[in-house]
Structures are given as C-alpha cells and as structure tokens.
C-alpha positions as CSV (number, residue, x, y, z in Angstrom):
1,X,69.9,79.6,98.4
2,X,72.2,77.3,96.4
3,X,75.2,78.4,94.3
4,X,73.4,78.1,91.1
5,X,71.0,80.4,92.4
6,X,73.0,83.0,93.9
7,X,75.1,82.6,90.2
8,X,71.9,83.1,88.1
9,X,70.6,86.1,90.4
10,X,74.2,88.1,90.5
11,X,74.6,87.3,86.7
12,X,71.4,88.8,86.3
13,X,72.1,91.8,88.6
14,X,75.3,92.0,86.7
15,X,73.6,92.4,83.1
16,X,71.8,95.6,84.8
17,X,74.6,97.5,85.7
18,X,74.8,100.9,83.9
19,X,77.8,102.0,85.8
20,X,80.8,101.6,84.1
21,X,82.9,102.1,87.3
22,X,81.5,99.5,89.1
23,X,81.8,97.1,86.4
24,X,85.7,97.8,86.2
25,X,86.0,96.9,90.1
26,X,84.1,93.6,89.0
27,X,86.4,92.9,86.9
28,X,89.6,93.9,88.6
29,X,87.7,91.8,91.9
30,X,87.1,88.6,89.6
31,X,90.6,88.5,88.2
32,X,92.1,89.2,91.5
33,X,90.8,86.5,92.8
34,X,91.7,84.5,90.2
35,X,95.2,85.1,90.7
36,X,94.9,84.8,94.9
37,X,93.4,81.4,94.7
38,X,96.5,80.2,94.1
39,X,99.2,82.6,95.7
40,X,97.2,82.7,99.3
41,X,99.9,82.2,102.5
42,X,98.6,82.0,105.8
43,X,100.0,85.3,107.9
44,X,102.5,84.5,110.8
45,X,101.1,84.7,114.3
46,X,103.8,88.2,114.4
47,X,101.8,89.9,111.5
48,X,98.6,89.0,113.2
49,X,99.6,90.6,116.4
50,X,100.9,93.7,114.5
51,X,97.3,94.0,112.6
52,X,95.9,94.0,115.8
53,X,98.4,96.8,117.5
54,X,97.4,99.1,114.3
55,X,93.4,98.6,114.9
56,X,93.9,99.1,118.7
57,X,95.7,102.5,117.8
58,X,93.7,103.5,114.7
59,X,90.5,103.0,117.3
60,X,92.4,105.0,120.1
61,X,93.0,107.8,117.5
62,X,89.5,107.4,115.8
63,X,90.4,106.5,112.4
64,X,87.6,103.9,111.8
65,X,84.5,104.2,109.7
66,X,81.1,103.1,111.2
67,X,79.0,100.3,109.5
68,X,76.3,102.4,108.5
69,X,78.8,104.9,106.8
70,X,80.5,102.1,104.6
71,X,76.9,100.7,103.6
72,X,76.2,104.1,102.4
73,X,79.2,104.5,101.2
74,X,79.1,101.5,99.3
75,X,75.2,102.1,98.3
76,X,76.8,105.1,96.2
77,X,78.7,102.6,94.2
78,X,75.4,102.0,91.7
C-alpha cells in the first residue's frame, strides 16, 4: 500500500474514533513528532550499552510484558 493510501485509510479510521482518550494521545503523538523531527541525536555507543544492561536485568528480574499482553493491552485503547 502507498502513502496516500495508508493516509486516506488512517484519516478515515481517524474520523470514527469515539474515544476521546485516544484522540488526545493522537494528538500529543502527532505534535511530538513534529517537534522530534528536528531535535533527533543519535545515542552514544555508552548509552546503548547501558539500555542494554537495564533490559538484561529487567529480563533477569522479570519486569517485561509479553507481546500478546501489550496487543491486548493496546486493543483496550478503542
């Protein structure tokens, strides 16, 4: 699917919504990026290895979330 597609098709998903909590997270999420485009620094090859020691200990000490709970999670959202 092109962009113009996938534009028409969310824009008309978007025009459904009934859930005004949602829509605020659009919002905040589209004007967020619109301020990141700009402001976006690569991390250092230090704060990639420190993301990396928190995973490895948040998995040691089971402090994830599976897949299927975040798309059900997320499936609440509307």
């Amino acid at each position: 699917m092109d962009i113009q597609s996938r534009k028409i098709e969310f824009v008309q998903e978007f025009l459904k919504l009934q859930n005004e909590e949602l829509l605020t997270r659009l919002e905040k999420l589209l004007h967020s990026g619109k301020s990141q485009k700009n402001s976006f620094q690569p991390m250092t090859i230090a704060e990639f290895n420190e993301r990396i020691d928190k995973s490895m200990e948040d998995s040691k000490n089971e402090r994830l979330i599976t897949s299927s709970d975040l798309i059900a999670e997320i499936e609440k959202w509307d």
